[in-house]
C-alpha positions as CSV (number, residue, x, y, z in Angstrom):
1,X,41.5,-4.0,-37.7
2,X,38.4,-2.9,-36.0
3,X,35.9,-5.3,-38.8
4,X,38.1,-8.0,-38.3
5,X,38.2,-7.6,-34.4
6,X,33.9,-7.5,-35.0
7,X,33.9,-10.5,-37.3
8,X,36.1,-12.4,-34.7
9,X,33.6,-11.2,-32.0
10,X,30.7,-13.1,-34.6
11,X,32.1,-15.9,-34.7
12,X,30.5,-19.2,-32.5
13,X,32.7,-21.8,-30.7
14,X,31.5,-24.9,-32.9
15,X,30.6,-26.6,-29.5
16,X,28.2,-24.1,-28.9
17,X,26.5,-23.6,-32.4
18,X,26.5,-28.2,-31.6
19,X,24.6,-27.5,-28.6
20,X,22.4,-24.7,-29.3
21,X,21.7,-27.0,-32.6
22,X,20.7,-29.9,-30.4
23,X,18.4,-27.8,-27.9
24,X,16.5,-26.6,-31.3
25,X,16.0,-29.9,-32.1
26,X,14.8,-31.5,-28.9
27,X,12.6,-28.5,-28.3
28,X,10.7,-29.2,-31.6
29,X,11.1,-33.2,-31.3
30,X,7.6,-35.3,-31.1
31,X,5.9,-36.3,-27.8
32,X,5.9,-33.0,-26.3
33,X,2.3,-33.1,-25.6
34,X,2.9,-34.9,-22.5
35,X,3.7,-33.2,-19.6
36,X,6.1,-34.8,-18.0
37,X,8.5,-35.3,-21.3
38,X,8.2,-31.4,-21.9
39,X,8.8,-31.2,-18.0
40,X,12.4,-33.2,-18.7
41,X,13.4,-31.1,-22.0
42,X,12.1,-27.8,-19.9
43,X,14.7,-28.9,-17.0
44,X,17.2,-29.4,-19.6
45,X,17.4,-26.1,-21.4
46,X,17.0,-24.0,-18.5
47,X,20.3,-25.7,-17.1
48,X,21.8,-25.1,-20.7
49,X,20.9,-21.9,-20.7
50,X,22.3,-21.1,-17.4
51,X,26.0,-22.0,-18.5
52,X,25.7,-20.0,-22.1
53,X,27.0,-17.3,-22.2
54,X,24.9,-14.5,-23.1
55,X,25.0,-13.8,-26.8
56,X,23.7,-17.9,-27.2
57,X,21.7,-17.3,-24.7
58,X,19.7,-14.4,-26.7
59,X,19.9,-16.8,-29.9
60,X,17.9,-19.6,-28.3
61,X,15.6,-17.1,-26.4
62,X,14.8,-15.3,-29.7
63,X,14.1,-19.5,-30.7
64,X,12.0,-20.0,-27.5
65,X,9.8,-17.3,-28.4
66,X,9.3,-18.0,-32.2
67,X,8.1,-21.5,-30.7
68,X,5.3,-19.4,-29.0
69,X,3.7,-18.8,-32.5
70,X,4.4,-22.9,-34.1
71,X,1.8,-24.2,-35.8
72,X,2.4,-27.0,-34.3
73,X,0.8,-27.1,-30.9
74,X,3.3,-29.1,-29.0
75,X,6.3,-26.3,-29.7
76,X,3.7,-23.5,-28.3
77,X,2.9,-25.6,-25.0
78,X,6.4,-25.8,-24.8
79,X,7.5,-22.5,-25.6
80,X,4.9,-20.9,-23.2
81,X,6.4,-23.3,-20.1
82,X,9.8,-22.4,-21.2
83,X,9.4,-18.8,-21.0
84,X,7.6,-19.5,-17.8
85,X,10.6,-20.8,-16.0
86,X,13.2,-18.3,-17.9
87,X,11.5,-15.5,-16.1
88,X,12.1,-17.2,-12.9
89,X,16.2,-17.0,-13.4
90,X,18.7,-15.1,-11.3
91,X,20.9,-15.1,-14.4
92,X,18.2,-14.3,-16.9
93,X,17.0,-10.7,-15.1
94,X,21.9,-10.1,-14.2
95,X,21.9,-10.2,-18.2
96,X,19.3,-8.0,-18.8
97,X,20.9,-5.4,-16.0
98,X,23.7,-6.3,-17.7
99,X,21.7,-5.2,-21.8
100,X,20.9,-2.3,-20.0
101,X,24.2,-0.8,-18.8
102,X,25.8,-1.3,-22.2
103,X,22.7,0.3,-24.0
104,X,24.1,3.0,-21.9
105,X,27.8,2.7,-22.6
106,X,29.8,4.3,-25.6
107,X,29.8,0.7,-27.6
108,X,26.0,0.6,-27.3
109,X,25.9,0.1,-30.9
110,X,27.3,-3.3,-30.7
111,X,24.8,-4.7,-28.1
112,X,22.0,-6.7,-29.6
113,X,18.9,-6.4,-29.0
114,X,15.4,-7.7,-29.6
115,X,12.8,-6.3,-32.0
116,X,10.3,-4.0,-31.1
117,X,7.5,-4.3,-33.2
118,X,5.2,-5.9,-30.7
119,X,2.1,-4.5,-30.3
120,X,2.0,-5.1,-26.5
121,X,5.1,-4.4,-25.9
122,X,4.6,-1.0,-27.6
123,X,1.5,-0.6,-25.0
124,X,3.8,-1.6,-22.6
125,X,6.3,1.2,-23.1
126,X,3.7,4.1,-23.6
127,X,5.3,3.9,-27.1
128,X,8.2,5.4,-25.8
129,X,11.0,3.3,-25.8
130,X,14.2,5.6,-25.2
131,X,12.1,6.8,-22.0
132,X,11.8,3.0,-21.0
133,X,14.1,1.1,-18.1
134,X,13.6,-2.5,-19.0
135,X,15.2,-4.4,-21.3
136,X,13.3,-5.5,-24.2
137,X,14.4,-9.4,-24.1
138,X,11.7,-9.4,-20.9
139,X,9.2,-7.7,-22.6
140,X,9.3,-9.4,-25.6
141,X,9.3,-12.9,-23.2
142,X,6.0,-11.5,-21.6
143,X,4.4,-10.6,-25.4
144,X,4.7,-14.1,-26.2
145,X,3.2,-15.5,-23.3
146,X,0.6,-13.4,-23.3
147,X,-0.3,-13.6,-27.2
148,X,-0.6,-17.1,-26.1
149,X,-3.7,-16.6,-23.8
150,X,-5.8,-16.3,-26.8
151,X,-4.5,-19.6,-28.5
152,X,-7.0,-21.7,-30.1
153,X,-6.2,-24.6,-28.0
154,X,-7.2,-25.3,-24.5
155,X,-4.2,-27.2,-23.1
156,X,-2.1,-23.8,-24.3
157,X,-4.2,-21.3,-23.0
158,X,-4.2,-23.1,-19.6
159,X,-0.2,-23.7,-19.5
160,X,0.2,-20.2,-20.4
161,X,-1.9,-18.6,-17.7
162,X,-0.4,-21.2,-15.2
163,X,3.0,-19.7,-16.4
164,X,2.1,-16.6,-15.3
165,X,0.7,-17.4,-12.4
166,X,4.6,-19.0,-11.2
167,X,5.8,-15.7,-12.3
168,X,3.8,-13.5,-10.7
169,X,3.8,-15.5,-7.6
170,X,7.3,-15.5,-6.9
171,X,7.4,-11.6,-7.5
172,X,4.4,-11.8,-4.7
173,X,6.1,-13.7,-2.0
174,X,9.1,-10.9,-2.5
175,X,11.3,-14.3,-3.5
176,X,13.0,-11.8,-6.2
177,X,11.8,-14.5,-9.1
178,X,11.9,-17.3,-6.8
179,X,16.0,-17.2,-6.8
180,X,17.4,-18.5,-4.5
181,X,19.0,-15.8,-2.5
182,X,20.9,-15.8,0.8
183,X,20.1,-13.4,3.6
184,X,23.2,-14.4,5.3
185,X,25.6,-11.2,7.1
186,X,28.4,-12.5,4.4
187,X,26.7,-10.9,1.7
188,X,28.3,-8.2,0.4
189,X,27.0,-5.0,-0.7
190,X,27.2,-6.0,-4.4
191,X,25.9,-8.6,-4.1
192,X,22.7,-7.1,-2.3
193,X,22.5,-4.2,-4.9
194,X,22.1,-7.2,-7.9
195,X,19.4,-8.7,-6.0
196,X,17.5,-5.9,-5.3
197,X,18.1,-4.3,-8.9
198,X,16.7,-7.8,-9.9
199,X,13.4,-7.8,-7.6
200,X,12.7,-4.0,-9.0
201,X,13.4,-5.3,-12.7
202,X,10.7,-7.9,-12.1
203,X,7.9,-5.9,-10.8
204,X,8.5,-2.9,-12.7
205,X,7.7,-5.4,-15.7
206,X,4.8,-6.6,-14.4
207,X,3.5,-3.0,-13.8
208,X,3.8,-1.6,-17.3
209,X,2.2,-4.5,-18.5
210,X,-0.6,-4.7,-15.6
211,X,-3.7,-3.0,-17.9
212,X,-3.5,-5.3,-20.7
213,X,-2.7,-8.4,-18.8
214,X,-5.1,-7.6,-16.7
215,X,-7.7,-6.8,-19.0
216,X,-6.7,-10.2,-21.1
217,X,-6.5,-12.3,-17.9
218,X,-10.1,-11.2,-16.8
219,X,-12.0,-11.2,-20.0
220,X,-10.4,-15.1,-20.5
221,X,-11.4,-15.9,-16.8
222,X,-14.9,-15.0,-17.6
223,X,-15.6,-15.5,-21.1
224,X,-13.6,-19.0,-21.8
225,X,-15.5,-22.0,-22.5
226,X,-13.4,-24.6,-21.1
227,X,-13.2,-24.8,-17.3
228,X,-9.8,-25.1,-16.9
229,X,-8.6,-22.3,-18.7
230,X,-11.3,-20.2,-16.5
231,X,-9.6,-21.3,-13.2
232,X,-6.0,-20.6,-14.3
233,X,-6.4,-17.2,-15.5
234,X,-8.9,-16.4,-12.3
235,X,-5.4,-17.9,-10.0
236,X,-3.5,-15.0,-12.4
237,X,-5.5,-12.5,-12.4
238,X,-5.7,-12.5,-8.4
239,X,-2.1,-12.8,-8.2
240,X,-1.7,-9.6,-11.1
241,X,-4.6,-7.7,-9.1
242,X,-2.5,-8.7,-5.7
243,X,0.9,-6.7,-7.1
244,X,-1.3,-4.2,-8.3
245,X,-2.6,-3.6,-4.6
246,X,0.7,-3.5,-3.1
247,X,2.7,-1.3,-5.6
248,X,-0.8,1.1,-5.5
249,X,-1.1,1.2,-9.3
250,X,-3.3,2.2,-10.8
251,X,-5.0,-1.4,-12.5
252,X,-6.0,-2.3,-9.3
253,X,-9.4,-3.6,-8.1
254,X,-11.9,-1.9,-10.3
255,X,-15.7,-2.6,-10.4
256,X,-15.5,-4.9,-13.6
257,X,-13.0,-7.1,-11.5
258,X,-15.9,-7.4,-9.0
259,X,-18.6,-7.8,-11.5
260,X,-16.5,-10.7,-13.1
261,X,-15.7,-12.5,-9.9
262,X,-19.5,-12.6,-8.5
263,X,-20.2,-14.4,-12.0
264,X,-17.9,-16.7,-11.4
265,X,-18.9,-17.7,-8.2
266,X,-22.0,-19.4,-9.7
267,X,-20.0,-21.0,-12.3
268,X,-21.6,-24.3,-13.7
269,X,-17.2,-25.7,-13.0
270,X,-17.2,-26.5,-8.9
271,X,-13.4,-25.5,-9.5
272,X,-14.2,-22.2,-10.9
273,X,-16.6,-21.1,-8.6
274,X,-14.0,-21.9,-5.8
275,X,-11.3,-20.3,-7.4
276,X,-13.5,-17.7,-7.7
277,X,-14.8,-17.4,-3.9
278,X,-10.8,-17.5,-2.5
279,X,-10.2,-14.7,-5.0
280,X,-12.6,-12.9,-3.5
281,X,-11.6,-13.6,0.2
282,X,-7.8,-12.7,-0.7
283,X,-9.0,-9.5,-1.9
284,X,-11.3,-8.7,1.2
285,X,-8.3,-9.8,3.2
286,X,-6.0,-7.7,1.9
287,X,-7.8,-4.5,2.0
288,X,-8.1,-5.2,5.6
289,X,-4.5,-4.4,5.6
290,X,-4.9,-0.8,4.6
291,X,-5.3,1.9,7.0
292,X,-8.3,3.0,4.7
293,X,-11.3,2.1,4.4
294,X,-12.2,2.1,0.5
295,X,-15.2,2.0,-1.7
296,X,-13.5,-1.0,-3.2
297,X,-13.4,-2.6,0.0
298,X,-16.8,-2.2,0.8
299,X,-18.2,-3.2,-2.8
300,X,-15.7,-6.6,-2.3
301,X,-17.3,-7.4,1.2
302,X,-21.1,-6.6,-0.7
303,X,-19.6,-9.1,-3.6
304,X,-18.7,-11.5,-0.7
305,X,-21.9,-11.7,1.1
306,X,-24.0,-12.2,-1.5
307,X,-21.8,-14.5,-3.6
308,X,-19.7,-16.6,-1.3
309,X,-21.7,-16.8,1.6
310,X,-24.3,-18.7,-0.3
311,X,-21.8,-21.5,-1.1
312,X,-22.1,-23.1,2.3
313,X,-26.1,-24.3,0.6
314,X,-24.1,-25.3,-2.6
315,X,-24.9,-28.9,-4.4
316,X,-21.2,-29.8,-4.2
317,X,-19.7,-30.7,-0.6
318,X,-16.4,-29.4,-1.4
319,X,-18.2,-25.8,-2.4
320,X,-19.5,-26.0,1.0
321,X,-16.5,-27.0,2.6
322,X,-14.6,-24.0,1.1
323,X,-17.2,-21.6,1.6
324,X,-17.4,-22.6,5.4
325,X,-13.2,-22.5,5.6
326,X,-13.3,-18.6,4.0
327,X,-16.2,-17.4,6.6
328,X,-14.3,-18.9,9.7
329,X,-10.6,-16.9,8.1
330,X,-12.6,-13.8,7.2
331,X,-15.3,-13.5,10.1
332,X,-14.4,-15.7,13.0
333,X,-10.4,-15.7,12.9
């Protein structure tokens, strides 16, 4: 009774395994290169995804992130946005909760799960998983983006750090993911606890992975030869260093951050060096925000005068413009 009760659990409503079938093929279907088509089939299977429930829902993720590593370039651009706006999901972060408390439960045998085998998601978890509070569907999610940052083409190293940089932004604002939650006095307690649970799931994410992204985001940001790429992951890495600063861990600000941010201020890309110079200016202006006075802080205002400052003589008028907009917010507001 209890394997045919399991093989009735198995089976797939045929309109499901129709629809799941259709998603795989218009995720893989040609003319992906193009942003706005991949911006219509993104929309598309994140509203799917929404309404599956959330065994399908693990199927086309585990899909979704096998994309990540096509050799065809179109399913990795794709795969890397998906996974951008998955991770930006009310009902992506309820399900993992939702992993979690039946990992916990008697029948935790008969919850599936993702592999572990990831290398970064082994970092990740100190290689201690039964110690570990987060889901693996999330970490494995943030694996495949960030295997991606290293992708031999441009246009997939840049979407990829620009996926981050939505993620980590909506953690940042404290927008819980960017959900849309109400702050109304109707909300139950329930209701508050789920939202909370997901804002803690989020950043506790991002901190166990904070070294190596870190690390991967920086070393891109300075050592990539295409200009675009260099911009993206200096937007991430500010963002990244930003959590790191408010949650005091540990992969904060360090002195190669600095070094590598002064070097990109003189940046032959007039994007990069002013992606640079407002990373440095954020930075400055956060630390003004601590009742402490750091060594950090005062190495980041040394970085500043002798790397930004100069910008207002700069070739390019809109590196002086910037350069004359961050003095005024950092010297004279």
């Amino acid at each position: 009774q209890q394997l045919k009760y399991h093989l009735l659990q198995q089976q797939q409503h045929p309109i499901l395994t129709l629809l799941i079938g259709m998603l795989h093929k218009l995720f893989t279907s040609k003319g992906l290169e193009r942003a706005e088509s991949r911006s219509r089939v993104c929309s598309l299977g994140i509203l799917c995804l929404e309404h599956f429930p959330s065994r399908e829902r693990g199927q086309l993720l585990r899909f979704v992130s096998n994309m990540c590593q096509s050799k065809v370039s179109s399913h990795r651009l794709l795969g890397v946005e998906l996974i951008g706006e998955v991770l930006c999901q009310a009902w992506f972060w309820k399900d993992e909760r939702n992993c979690q408390l039946k990992k916990t439960s008697d029948d935790a045998a008969e919850v599936s799960s993702l592999d572990l085998n990831s290398s970064f998601v082994q970092l990740a978890l100190g290689n201690d998983v039964e110690n570990d509070n987060i889901a693996t569907t999330s970490l494995l999610l943030f694996s495949s983006l960030h295997s991606r940052l290293t992708d031999k083409l441009p246009a997939v190293r840049t979407r990829t750090a620009m996926s981050f940089v939505g993620v980590l932004q909506k953690s940042n604002v404290n927008s819980v993911m960017g959900l849309e939650i109400q702050t109304s006095s109707e909300l139950n307690q329930e209701k508050e606890s789920d939202d909370a649970f997901i804002g803690k799931s989020l950043t506790t994410t991002l901190c166990k992975i904070g070294p190596s992204l870190v690390h991967s985001l920086r070393n891109r940001a300075r050592n990539d030869d295409k200009a675009t790429v260099r911009r993206a992951c200096i937007v991430a890495w500010l963002e990244m260093l930003s959590l790191a600063y408010r949650e005091d861990q540990g992969f904060g600000i360090s002195g190669l951050d600095i070094s590598a941010l002064c070097t990109l201020c003189n940046d032959p890309s007039v994007a990069t060096r002013k992606a640079a110079a407002e990373a440095l200016t954020k930075l400055i202006i956060d630390t003004y925000d601590s009742d402490e006075y750091s060594s950090q802080a005062s190495a980041l205002e040394f970085a500043w005068a002798h790397t930004v400052l100069p910008l207002v003589s700069d070739a390019e008028v809109s590196c002086v413009t910037r350069a004359i907009e961050f003095f005024s917010k950092l010297i004279i507001d």
